[in-house]
N, C-alpha and C positions, 0 to 999 in steps of 0.2 A: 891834629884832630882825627888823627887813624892810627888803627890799631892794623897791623899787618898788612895795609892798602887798605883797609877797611873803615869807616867812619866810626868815633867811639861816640855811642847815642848819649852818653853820660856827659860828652864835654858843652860846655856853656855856649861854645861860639856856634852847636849845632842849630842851636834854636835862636842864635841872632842869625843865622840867615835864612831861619823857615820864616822871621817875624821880616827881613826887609829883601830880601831874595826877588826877584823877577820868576815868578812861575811859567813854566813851559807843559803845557801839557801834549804826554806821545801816547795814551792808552788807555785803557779801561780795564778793569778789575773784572773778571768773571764770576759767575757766582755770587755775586752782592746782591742783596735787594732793593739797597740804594744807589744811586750816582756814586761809583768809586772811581776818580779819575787817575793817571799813575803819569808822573812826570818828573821835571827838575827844577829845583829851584838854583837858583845862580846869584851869589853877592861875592863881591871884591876876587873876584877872578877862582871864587870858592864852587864847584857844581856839587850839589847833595840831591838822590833821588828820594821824592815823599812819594804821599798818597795825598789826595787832595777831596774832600766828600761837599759839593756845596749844597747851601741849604736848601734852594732852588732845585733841589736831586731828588729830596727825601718824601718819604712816602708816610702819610700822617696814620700815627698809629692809637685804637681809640684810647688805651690804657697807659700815654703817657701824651696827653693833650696836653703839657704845659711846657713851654721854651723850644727847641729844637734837640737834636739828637746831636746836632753836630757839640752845641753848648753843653751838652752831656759829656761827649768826649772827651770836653776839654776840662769839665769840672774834675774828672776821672784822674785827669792825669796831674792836674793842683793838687790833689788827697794822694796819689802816689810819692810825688816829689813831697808835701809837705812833712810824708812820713819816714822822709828817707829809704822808702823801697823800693820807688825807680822799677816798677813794672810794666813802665808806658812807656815808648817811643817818644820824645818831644813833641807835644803834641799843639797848637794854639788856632787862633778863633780870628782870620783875615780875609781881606779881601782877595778874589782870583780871579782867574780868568771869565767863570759863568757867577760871579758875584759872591757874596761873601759864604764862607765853607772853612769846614777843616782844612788844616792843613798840619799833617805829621811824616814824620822823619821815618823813610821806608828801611827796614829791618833786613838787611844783605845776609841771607840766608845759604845764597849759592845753590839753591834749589827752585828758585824761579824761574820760566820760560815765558817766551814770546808766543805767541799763535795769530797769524794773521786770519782776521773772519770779516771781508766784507760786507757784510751785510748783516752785520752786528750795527743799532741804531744809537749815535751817541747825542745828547743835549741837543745841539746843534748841527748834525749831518757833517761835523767833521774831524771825527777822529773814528777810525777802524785799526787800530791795533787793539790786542786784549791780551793782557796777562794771565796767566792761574799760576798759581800759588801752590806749594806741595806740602802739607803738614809738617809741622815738626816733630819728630819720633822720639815726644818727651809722653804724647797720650796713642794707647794702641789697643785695635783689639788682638785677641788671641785664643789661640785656643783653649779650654779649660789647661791641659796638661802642659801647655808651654809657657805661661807666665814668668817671663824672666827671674831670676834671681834679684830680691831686694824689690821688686816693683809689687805698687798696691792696687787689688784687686779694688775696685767700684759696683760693678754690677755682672750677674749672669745672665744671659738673654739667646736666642737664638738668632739665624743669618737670615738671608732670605731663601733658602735651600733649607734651612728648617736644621742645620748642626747648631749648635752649643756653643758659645765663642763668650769670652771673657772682656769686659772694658776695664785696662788699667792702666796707668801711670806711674812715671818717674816717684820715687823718691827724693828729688833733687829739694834740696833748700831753697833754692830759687824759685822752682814750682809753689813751694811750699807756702813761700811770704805770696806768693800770686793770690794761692787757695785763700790765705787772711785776706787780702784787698780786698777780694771778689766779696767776703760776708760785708765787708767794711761797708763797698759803694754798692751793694743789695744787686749784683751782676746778675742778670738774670736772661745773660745767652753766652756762658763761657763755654763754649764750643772746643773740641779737640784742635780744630784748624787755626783756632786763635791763639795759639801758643806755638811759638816762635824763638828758636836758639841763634841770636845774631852773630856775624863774621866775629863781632867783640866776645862772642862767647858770653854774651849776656843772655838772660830768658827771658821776654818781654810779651806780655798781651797784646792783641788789639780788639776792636772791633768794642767800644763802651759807650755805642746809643744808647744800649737800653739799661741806665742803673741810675743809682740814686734817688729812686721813687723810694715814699711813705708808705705803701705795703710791701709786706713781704713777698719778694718776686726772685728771689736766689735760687737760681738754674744751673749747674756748673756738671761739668763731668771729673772734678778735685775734689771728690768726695773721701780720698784715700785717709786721711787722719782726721777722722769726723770720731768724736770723742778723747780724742790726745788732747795734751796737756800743748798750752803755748807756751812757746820758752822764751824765757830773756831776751834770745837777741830780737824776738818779735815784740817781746813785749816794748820795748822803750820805744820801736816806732809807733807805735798807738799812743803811748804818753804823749811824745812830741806831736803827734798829729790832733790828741785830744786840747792840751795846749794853745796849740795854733787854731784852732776852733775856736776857744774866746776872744781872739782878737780878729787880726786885719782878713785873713783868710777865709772867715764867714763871710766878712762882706764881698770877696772877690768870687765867691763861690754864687752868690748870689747875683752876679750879673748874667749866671747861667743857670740856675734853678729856682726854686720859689725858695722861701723862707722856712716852710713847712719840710722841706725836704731836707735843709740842712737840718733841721734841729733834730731831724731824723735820722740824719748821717750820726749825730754828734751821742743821743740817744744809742744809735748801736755800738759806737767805739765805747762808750761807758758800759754797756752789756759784756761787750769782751773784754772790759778790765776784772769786770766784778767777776766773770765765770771763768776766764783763762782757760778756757778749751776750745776744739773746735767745733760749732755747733753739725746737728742734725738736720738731716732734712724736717723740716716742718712737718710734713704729712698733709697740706692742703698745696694742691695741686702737683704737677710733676716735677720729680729736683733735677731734671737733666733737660738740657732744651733740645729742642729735635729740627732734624737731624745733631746727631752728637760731633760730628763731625761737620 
């Protein structure tokens, strides 16, 4: 179940032990706006470090009143796996320690740090560890003249000093099926810090409270092949995912969102058959969520 000492998030038995695992929590996630707790899960002599969000944590937001955020997460990563693109972390929907919450499979990047902050206030007055988390250098700004080779430009804007600085991103293919996800489940806060190169040398997102709503709320800073063509090997994960949509997968989607949202999941996957590009910003409201990072 590792790749180099490292967990491979892609193996099966990751997520039998996030589903029967004993959870331990040692920390708290900085920078969340929700309850992000950071701990380990432990089955048959196995330890895996998640992230653990309970529902009990979250902060009701007015423009997705319906199911929870955490049930979000989880639909996010059923529409990953269903399509074969494995842009999520193992991600599932149990019971923990502050009652029921996410619970997904932490992303060994080798650029995380501890910071001890006392009087940092958790759930319950008892946990004062806090993690942060350091982007992964797949989204970056830069300056107009130094834009890496092969990397695609997004936006020009200026800093807080008022210079010129560039927001671009990887080229990578992995990125790339991410940028399809994100139009797929209507992502409407893919953030630069939410993208993730794990120890596996996998790309993986996190962070999929806010998606799968029935308006259009696509926020992303993967803007780089907006009007390219999708190619084959994208395309047939949208078949299989369109597919699995008339069957058992609606209704499993459904113990996490309403009705109306999947048919609006299933609605945009038939939009990216018919048009095989990558779409545009809308033009109503903003197409990057803020901070981009």
């Amino acid at each position: 179940m590792t790749t180099s000492g490292v967990p491979d998030l892609r193996d099966p038995a990751v997520h039998e032990v996030l589903a029967r695992g004993r959870i331990e929590i040692t920390g708290r996630l900085v920078d969340a706006s929700n309850a992000t707790l950071f701990g380990t899960v432990s089955a048959d002599g196995v330890d895996l470090r998640c992230v653990y969000k309970p529902v009990r944590g979250e902060r009701p937001l007015w423009d997705f009143p319906d199911g929870t955020l955490a049930g979000r997460e989880v639909g996010s990563y059923l529409v990953s796996e269903a399509a074969g693109l494995h842009v999520v972390p193992p991600t599932l929907l149990r019971e923990g320690p502050f009652g029921p919450g996410m619970v997904q499979a932490w992303v060994s990047s080798g650029d995380e740090s501890a910071l001890s902050d006392p009087e940092h206030d958790d759930l319950d007055g008892e946990i004062d560890e806090t993690i942060t988390i350091a982007a992964a250098s797949l989204v970056e700004l830069c300056e107009p003249g130094e834009v890496p080779d092969g990397w695609l430009p997004v936006l020009r804007a200026r800093d807080g000093a008022g210079d010129p600085v560039v927001l671009v991103h990887s080229n990578h293919p992995q990125l790339q099926a991410m940028a399809l996800f994100d139009v797929v489940v209507n992502n409407a806060d893919r953030k630069g810090g939410h993208v993730l190169v794990g120890g596996d040398e996998h790309v993986y997102g996190v962070d999929h409270g806010l998606t799968l709503h029935t308006e259009h709320k696509l926020r992303t800073v993967l803007w780089g092949w907006t009007g390219d063509e999708i190619g084959d090997a994208l395309l047939e994960p949208l078949r299989a995912l369109r597919r699995k949509l008339s069957g058992e997968l609606a209704e499993t989607l459904n113990e996490h969102v309403t009705r109306r949202e999947v048919a609006a999941l299933r609605s945009r996957v038939d939009g990216l058959l018919n048009q095989r590009t990558f779409p545009e910003p809308s033009g109503y409201g903003p197409a990057i969520p803020w901070p981009a990072f």
